[in-house]
C-alpha positions in Angstrom: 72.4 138.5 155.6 70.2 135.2 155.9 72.8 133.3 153.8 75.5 134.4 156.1 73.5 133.7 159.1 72.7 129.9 157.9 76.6 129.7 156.3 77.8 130.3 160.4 74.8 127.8 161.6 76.2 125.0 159.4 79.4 125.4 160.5 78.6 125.4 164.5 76.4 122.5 163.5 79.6 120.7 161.8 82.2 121.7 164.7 80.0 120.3 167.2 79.0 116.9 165.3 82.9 116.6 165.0 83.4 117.2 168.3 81.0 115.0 169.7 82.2 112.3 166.8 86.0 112.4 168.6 84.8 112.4 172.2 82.7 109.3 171.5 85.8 107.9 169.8 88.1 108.4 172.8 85.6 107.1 175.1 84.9 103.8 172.9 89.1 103.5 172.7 89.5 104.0 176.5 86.8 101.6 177.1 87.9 98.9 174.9 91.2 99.2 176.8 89.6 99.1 180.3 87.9 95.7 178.9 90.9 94.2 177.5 93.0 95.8 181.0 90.2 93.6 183.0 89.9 90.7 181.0 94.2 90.2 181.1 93.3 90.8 184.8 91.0 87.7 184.9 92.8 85.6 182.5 96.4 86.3 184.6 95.4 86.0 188.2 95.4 82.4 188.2 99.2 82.1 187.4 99.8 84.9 190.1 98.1 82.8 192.4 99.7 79.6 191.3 103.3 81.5 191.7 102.2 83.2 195.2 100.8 79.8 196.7 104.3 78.0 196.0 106.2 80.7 197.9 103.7 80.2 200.9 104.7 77.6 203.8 101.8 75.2 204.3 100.6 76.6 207.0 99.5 79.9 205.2 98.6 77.6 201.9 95.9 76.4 204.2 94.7 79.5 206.3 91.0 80.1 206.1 91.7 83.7 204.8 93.7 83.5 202.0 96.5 85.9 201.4 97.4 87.8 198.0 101.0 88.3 199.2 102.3 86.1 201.9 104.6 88.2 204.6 107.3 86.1 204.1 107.9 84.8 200.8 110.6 81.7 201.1 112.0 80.3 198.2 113.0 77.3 200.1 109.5 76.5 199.9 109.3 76.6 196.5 112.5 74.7 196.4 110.9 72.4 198.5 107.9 71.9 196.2 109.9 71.7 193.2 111.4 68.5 194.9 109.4 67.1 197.0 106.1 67.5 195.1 104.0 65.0 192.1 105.4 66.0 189.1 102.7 63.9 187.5 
């Protein structure tokens, strides 16, 4: 009876290590995507705004509260730009 009793101890002991072994492997693979999500985030925003801030006219390129979509996004200003601009 005491070898059955330690035979169905060793194997709760093994299902929960397993199961504690794949929930710290999902949470290590969904945070390594969160991180790499974020990081894209950082690493791309500049282009967005680059893009955004040559659809703006000047007058909202040069509000004091910047805007992360402009209400009215012309493409004549970015025509505009495009022609009238450096292009050093």
């Amino acid at each position: 009876m005491s070898e059955t009793k330690n035979k169905v101890m060793a194997e709760r002991k093994y299902r929960s290590q397993l199961l504690t072994q794949s929930l710290f492997k999902v949470l290590g693979k969904g945070g390594t995507y969160l991180f790499l999500f974020l990081m894209a985030l950082i690493v791309l925003f500049p282009f967005y705004w680059m893009l955004i801030s040559s659809v703006k006219t000047l007058d909202e390129y040069r509000a004091s509260v910047p805007t992360f979509w402009p209400p009215g996004a012309h493409a004549t200003e970015l025509r505009r730009s495009l022609h009238h601009g450096p292009a050093g």
